[in-house]
Each structure stands twice: as C-alpha cells, then as structure tokens.
N, C-alpha and C positions, 0 to 999 in steps of 0.2 A: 627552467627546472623541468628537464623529462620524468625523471625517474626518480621519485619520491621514496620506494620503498627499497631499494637494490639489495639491502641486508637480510629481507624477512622472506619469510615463507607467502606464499600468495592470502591464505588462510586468516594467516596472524596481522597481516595489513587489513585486513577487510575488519577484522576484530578491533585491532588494537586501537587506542585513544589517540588523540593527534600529538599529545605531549610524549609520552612513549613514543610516537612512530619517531620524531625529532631526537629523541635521545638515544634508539636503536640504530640510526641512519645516522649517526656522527652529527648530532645539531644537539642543543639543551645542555643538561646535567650529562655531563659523561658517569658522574659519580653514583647517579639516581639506580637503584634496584629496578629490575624490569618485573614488571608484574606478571603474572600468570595468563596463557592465552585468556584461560576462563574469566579470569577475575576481570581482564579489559576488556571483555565480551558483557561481561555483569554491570560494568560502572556502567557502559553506554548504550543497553539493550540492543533492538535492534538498529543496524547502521546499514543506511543507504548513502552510497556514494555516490556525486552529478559531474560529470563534467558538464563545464557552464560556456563555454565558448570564450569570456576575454572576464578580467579582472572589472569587478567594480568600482568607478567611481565614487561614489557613494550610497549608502543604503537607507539616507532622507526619503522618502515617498515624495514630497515634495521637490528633489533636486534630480532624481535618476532621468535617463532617458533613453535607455537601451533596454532591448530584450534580458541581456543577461542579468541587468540587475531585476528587470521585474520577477526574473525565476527566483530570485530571492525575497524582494522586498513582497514578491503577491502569496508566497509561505508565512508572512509575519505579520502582515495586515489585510482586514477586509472591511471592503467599503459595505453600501447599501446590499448591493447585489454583489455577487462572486461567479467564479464559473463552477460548474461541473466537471466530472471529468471530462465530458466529451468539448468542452468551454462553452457549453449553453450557458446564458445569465441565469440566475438562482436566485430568491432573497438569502442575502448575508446576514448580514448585521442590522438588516431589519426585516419583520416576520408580517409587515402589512405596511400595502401602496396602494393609493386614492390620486386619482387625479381627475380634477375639474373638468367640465364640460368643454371650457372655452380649450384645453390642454395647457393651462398657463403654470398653473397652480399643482403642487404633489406634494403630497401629506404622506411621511414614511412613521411607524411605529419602530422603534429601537428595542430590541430582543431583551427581555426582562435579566436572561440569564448571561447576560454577555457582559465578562468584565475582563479589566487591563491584567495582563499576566501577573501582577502583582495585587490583584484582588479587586482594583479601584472600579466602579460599575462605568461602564460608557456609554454617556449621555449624552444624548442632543447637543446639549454643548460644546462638546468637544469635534462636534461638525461642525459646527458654527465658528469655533475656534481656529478651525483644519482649513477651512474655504477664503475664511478671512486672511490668514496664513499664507497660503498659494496666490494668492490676488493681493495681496502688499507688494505694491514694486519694491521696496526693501528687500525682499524677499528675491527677487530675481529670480523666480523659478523657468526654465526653462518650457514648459511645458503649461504654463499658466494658458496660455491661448487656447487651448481646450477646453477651459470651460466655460470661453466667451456667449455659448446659448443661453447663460442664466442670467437674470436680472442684473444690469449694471453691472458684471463682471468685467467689460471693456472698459469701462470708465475707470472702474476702482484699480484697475489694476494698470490702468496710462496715469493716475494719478488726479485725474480729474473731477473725481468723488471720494468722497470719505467713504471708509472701508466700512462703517456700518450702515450706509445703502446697497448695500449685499443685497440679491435676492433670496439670502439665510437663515430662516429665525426659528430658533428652538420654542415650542409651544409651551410645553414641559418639559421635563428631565428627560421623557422617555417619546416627544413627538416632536419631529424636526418639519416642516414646509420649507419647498424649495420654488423657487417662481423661475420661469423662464419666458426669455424675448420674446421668443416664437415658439409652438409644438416641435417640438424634439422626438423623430421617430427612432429614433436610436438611441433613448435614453436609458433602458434598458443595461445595453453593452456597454453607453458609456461610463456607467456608475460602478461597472466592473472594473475602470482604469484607474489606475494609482495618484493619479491627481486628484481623485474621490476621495480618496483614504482617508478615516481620519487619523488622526497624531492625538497622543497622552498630554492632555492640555495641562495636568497637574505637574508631570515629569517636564516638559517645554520649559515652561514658567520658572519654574525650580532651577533647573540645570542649561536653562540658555541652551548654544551651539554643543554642547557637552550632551544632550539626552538621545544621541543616537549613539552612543561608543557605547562596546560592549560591555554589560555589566551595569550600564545607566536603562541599556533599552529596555521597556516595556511592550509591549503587540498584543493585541486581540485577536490575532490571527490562529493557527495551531500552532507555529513554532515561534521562539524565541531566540534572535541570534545572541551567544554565548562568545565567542569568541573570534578573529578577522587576523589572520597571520596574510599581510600585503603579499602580493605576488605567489602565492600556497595557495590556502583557502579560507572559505568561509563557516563557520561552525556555527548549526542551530539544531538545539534540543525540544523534544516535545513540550510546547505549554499547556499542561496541567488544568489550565483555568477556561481552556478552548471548552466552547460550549460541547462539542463533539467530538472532544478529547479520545473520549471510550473507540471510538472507531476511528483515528487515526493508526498506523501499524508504526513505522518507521519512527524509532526514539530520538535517532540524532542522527542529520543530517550534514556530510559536507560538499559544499560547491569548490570545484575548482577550476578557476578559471586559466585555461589552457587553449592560447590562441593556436599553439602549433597542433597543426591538425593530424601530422604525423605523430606526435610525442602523445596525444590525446588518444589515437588508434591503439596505437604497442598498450600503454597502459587498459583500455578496455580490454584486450584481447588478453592481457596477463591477467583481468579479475578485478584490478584497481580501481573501474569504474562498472557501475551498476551500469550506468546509461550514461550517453553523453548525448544533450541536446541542444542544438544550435541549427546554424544555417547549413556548416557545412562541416558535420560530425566526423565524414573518415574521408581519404585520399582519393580522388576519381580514379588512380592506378589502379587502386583496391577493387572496385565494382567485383569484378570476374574472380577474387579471390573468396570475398564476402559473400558471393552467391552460393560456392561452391563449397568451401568450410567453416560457412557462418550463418547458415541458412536460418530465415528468422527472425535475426539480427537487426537488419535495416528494415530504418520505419521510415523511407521516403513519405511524406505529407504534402500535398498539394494545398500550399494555404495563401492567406490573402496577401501577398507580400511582392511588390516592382523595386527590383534594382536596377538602378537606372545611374547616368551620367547628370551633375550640375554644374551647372557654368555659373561663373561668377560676374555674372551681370552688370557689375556694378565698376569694373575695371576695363580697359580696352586688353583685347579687340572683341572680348565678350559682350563687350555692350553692343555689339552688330548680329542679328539679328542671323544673318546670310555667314558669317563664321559659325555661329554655333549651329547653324543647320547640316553646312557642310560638314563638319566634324560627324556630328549624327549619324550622316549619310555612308559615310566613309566605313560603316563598323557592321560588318558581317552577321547580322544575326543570327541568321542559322547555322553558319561555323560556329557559334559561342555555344550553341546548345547542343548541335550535332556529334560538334569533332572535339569540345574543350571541356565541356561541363557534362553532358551524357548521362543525368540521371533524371528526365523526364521536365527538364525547365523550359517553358513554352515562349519563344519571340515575341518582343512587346513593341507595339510601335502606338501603345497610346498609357498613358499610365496608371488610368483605375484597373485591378485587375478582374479576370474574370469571375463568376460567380458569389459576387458581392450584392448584398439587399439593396433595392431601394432606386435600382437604374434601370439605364433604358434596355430591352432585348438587345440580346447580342448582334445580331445586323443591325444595330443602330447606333451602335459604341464609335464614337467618332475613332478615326486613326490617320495616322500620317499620310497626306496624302502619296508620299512616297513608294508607301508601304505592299504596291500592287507591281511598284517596278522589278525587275531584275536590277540582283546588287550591279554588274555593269551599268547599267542606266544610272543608279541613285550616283555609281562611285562618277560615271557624268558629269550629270548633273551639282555633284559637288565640287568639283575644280571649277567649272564656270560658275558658282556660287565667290567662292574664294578668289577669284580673278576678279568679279566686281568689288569684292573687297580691299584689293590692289595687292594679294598672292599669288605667285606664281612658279616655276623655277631657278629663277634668278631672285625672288624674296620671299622664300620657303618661310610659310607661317611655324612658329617655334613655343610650345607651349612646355609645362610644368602639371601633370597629374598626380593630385596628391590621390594614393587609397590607403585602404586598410590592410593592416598585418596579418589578417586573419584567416584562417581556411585556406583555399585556392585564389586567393585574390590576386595575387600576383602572378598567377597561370593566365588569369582573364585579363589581368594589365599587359599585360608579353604580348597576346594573342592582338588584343585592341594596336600596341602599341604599333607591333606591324601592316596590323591593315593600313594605319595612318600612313605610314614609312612607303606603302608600297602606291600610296596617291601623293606622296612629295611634300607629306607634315613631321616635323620633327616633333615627338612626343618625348619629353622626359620624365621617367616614375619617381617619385615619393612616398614612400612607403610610411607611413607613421603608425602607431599604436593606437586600434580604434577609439579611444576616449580622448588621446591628442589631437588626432582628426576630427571627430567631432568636435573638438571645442574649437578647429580652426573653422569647421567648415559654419560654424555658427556664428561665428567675427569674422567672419568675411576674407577671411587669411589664406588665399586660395588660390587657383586659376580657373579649372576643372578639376574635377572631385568623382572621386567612385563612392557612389552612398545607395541606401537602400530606405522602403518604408515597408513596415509590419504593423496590418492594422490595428491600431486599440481599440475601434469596434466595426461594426461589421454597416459600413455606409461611404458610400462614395466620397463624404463630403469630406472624409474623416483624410484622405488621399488629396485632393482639392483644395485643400486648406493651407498645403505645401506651396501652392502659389498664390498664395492671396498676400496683400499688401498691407494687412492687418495683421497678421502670423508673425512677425517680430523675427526673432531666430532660428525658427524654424525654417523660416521660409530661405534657406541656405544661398539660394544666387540671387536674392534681394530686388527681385522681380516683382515691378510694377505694372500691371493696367485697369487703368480705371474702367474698363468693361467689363471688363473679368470678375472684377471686385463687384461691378454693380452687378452683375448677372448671377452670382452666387449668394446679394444679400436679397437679391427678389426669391433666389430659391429658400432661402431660408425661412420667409415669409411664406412661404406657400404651403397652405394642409394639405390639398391634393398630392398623393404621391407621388403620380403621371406625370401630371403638370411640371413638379419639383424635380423628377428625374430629367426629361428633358434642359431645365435649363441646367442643369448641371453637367448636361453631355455639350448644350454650346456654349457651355464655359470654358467645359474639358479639348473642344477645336478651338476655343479664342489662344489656348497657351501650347497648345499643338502648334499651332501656326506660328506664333512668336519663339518656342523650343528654347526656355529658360532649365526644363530638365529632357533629357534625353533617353526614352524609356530602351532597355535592353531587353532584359528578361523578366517574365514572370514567374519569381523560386519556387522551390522546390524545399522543404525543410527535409536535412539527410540526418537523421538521427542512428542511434546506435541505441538497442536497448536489450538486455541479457535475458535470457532465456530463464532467469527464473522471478524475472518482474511481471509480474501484472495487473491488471487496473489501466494500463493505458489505452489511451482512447484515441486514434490519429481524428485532427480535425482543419478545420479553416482556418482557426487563430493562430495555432502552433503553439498552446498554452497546457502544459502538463504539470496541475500543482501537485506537491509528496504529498498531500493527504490523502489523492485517492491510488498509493501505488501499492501494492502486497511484495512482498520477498518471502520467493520459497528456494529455501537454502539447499534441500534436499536434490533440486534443480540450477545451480550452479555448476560453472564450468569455466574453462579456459578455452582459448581458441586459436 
C-alpha cells in the first residue's frame, strides 16, 4: 500500500481520522458523511504521524523483538527506568533505587501516582507478575534470555525451578526488590528494555491471550493503542492517566509500517509522514537530492547497531568452520559502505560496535585477523579456505541467502551476491518479510541470513550474548563453544570493569576465529524528520519516544 491518501488534500490527511481517511480513499462506509476538516482536527487534537519501517508482529511487550515494534510498545508501556529524549536511562515507573553493597540486591520504590490507563494503581505486583510471565517457558518469549542476570531466571525459565524462585518479590504494594546472579553494570539501560515492562496483571487474568487487542489494552505508559488496521497502521491516543500526561504534546499517534523505502520517501515528501524512523528511512539514490531540497531533513545517527551475516551452524557445510570464513572473506567491505550504502556506515570486521560502555580501548578490540589484508589477499585466502573444504571449479559451493524485505536490502544482497559470483560461489537470494525472516532465522530455517543487532542497552555483553550457547533463539546459527560460554560466565562474575572488559574482548576473538556471524557494517540510523518536529535528540540507541516530540504546524511543508 504506497499511497494511503491519493483522494485528499495534503492538509486534510494530516487532520483527518483514520476511519474517514478509509472512507475518503474508497475503503469503509461509502455511504458515511465526511466530516468537516476542522471537526477531524477536533476528534483527534494533535496528530503525529511515524513511519515505522515494517509491520508488527505483535504488540505483547513480552513477545516483540524488533525495533519497530518497540517504537510502539516503548510509547505504551514503561518499565523501572525509561529513556530520555536523548535515550539516557531515567527513573520511570519508579521514583527511588537502593542497591546493596555486595550489588546483589535493588530495592525500586513504585511512583505513588502511576496507574493503568484505566485508573487501576500499578503495583509491585504486577512486576512480580510481568517477570514471572516472561520466564514461564509456557510463555516462550523470545527475548526471555535477557534477563538471565537475575536470580534464577535461567532455571525458571529452562524449567528447572518453579517460577516462584524468581529473584522478584514485591515488598509492598508500592516496593519491588529484585536480586541478581552477579553486579549488573548495565542495569540501568537494561530496565529500559521491554522485557522489563510490566503487563496489567488484573486485565491478563481477566482476558487471557485477548488483553492485548485493541480496546482490551490498558498501558501506563503515555499512550494507549486504540486501534491496528494489519498491513496500514497502528493507532494510539494520549493516555490521560500518564503520570506526565500534562506535557505530553501529540494526542494521537499513527505508526505505519512501510517496508518499501521508496513508497515511505514519496509519502514523507507529500506531508503523510511527520518523520519516518528506521534503519533505512529514504533511498541511497536520494542522498544528493535530500541534501539539496531537503536540507534538514536527514537525521543520519551513528548508533550502536552491526549488521552482519549468520550462518547456520548447525547444517552442512556451515558447520565447517573454513566455509564460513571463506564466504566472509569473499565480501568487500569497503565497496558496501563506499560505493552501495554511502551515508557514513563504518566496515566491521569484529561485532561489538564502536563507542559502547564497559570495553576494552579501541586498539584493543579484537578483529579479524584478516582485516589488515587487501580484499585481493582475503579473496586468496578464501578459495584456498574452500578448496580444503573440497570446493572448487568443477564443485562450485552453492548456497541459499535468506534477507529481509526492507530498505536497501536487496541492493546489499545484489552487491554481496556478486562479490561471491566473482570468486566462483553461486549465491541465491531469499527475500522474505522481516518478521517471516526472523522467525525462520530463530528455527533455524535457514542457510545464511542477512540479520542485524540494535542494542537494548548500551554494554558489550548485550552483543555477546548473540553467541553464547545459553541464548536459545537468539543465538540465530546455533553456535556452540564451551570456551566462549565459559569465558563470558567468568566475565559476568567479575566486579572489576577492566578485568570484565577484557574477557569479554577474548571471548569476542574465541567467535572471531570460529565466524559463526560474519560482521559487515557498523549502521548508520537514516531517519527522515520534518522541519516542523522538535524534541528530537540524535543519540547511540536510535530510540525516539512521541512523548518528547513538539509539532509546529506553522512550519510545515512539502518537499
């Protein structure tokens, strides 16, 4: 669906309600009276419109596991801490944090004034509820391995303990203590991720699988989603009961998720979208257009985010070690960023990215050892890799790359596909819809995979975790070493920072060496954001929630 409005004025799109725009654009009541610009300017006060980069899955806090949906579900709910505009951690949903000597122990005080959109107060309990929830293996959340730092969460959630040896216990109504394995120095940012959140334990209960469809959901967050037209958008209006409702600006919000990065461009440039924020907001053709009649515009952000290649380890001939290196080797990095992608994305040849807390100085970041050769040499060195593997010209290795539909993806699959073609590897592309992709590349449904990571908080390990052998799903090419694993649970033990950073960097060469993912680039977030938003803050996370953006209409335009 490019073009949502083709019938209305630019003006009267931006105004109108989503049900009117459907019955103005030949969808809905044909029979329905159209109402007045003003009057659908009045039902829905102010309206900011996002483009969101791909459709939601779902809008469980507990089941998401993509950027686009947290641009949703982190408007609707808020954990302990939340971010800022600029995505500093903040206290959220709680206004006082104590933590013990030993760092085991954290006592959060729950905000007197914070209740569920529908008035109910939220309690302690309903963390208790929320954590229990996410660590039920019934529950199968995707994302549960992240909050394997707290007491027994590894157990309760492989099944091996009962889910009230949580390390979760509501004191009172209004004081939660949370215990963890070891000092967590990035607890902080973690509590900002939506696997924090809590969920309406009264609405759960009540309404089962039903309390997230719209008109069931409740949020403590400022906005409340209202209504989810698939493959259109997502509609959410201010909640009213938000502690800091008063200073919220934007009344109703909608996300549209709009993978084609072209169809996503035209409609910014006609008005249709306030901003559009994703990985890869407009067309790289564009750059030299956008500089010049759009000046402004683009909020390139340098933030903590490696796209990278995974191999599926767990299938021949990716279970050799010397195939997936060669492939690696084979792929031009500095073509990808120079001559394909051209808006500031830096060659990766190791996969923490740069300017992340908590690691070693930059000349100490392990990286491929490759990474000093000329591409000639690596592209060498990787035919004799593949030849000990029993490839060659006469038994040309022949793989299956699944990526995603999204942005320029399939410019970067083209470009890879021929590097491969031009050292004697037949690549074929698979293009699937990011959330069908993900859930192949999470079943192991795969060969090699174009995938990416965007930190949820701001720590090496949070990167790291991608290969560990305890990550379940996540860990996408089902990569095993028990050094790695053991080298990462020493670091986790470790209070020294130094000490911790280091083994986390010869964990980061144990999986270097074996090249279970294969780092390309470090992104680039290319946003689009109109001239008459502001509030926004470019930062490391790539996290812009609508509570803190202003619209001043007076400064609208087309382009």
């Amino acid at each position: 669906m490019n073009h949502l409005f083709p019938s209305l004025t630019r003006r009267a799109c931006l105004a109108a309600s989503a049900l009117i725009l459907l019955a103005a654009c030949g969808g809905g009541d044909k029979d329905a009276a159209p109402k007045s610009e003003q009057a659908q300017a009045s039902a829905e006060g102010i309206v900011l419109h996002r483009g969101n980069g791909s459709e939601p899955n779902t809008l469980d806090p507990h089941q998401v596991n993509g950027v686009w949906e947290n641009n949703i579900v982190g408007d609707m709910f808020m954990g302990l801490y939340t971010e800022d505009a600029a995505a500093n951690s903040v206290l959220g949903a709680a206004v006082d944090y104590q933590m013990s000597e030993d760092g085991l122990t954290h006592t959060f005080k729950i905000r007197e004034d914070m209740t569920w959109s529908d008035g109910v107060p939220v309690t302690a309990h309903d963390f208790v509820f929320s954590w229990q929830r996410i660590l039920n293996p019934e529950t199968a959340a995707p994302y549960a391995t992240l909050l394997y730092s707290f007491k027994n969460a590894k157990e309760v959630n492989n099944g091996q303990l009962p889910i009230a040896e949580l390390g979760v216990v509501a004191l009172d109504d209004k004081t939660l203590q949370l215990q963890t394995e070891t000092p967590v120095p990035f607890l902080k940012t973690l509590l900002t991720h939506y696997t924090s959140f809590p969920v309406p334990k009264h609405k759960v209960e009540e309404l089962g699988a039903d309390w997230i469809k719209p008109g069931n959901i409740v949020s403590n967050g400022p906005y409340i989603v209202t209504d989810w037209r698939p493959n259109s958008y997502v509609r959410a209006v201010k909640n009213d009961k938000f502690y800091d409702a008063a200073n919220v600006e934007a009344d109703t919000v909608y996300y549209y998720g709009i993978d084609e990065v072209s169809a996503a461009f035209r409609r910014f440039r006609a008005g249709e979208l306030d901003l559009n924020t994703c990985t890869q907001c407009y067309p790289i053709k564009e750059v030299a257009f956008i500089d010049k009649e759009m000046p402004g515009t683009k909020r390139n952000e340098s933030y903590l985010s490696t796209t990278y290649v995974a191999f599926n380890t767990t299938v021949a001939p990716f279970d050799d070690a010397r195939v997936r290196r060669a492939l690696s080797l084979m792929i031009d990095r500095d073509v990808l960023v120079k001559d394909v992608l051209r808006a500031g994305q830096v060659p990766a040849y190791n996969l923490v990215p740069p300017g992340i807390s908590n690691y070693v100085p930059a000349d100490q970041v392990p990286q491929m050892p490759e990474s000093v050769m000329s591409q000639s040499q690596r592209n060498a060195t990787a035919k004799d890799l593949l030849a000990q593997a029993g490839y060659d010209e006469s038994n040309p290795l022949k793989f299956t790359i699944t990526y995603r539909l999204s942005g320029d993806r399939k410019t970067i699959m083209v470009a890879m596909q021929n590097m491969w073609k031009q050292n004697g590897v037949i690549a074929e592309l698979n293009g699937q819809d990011p959330k069908v992709a993900y859930s192949n590349y999470r079943s192991k449904n795969y060969q090699v995979a174009d995938a990416g990571w965007v930190a949820d908080y701001n720590d090496p390990e949070n990167f790291l975790f991608l290969a560990n052998g305890n990550s379940g799903k996540m860990n996408y090419p089902g990569y095993s070493n028990p050094a790695f694993d053991a080298k990462m649970a020493e670091a986790a033990v470790t209070v020294d920072l130094e000490k911790r950073a280091v083994l986390m960097a010869e964990a980061e060469a144990m999986m270097l060496a074996d090249m279970p993912y294969a780092p390309l680039f470090f992104d680039v977030q290319r946003n689009l954001v109109g001239l008459h938003i502001s509030g926004w803050e470019d930062n490391a996370l790539g996290i812009h929630r609508t509570r803190w953006l202003k619209i001043d209409d007076s400064k609208r335009r087309t382009y």
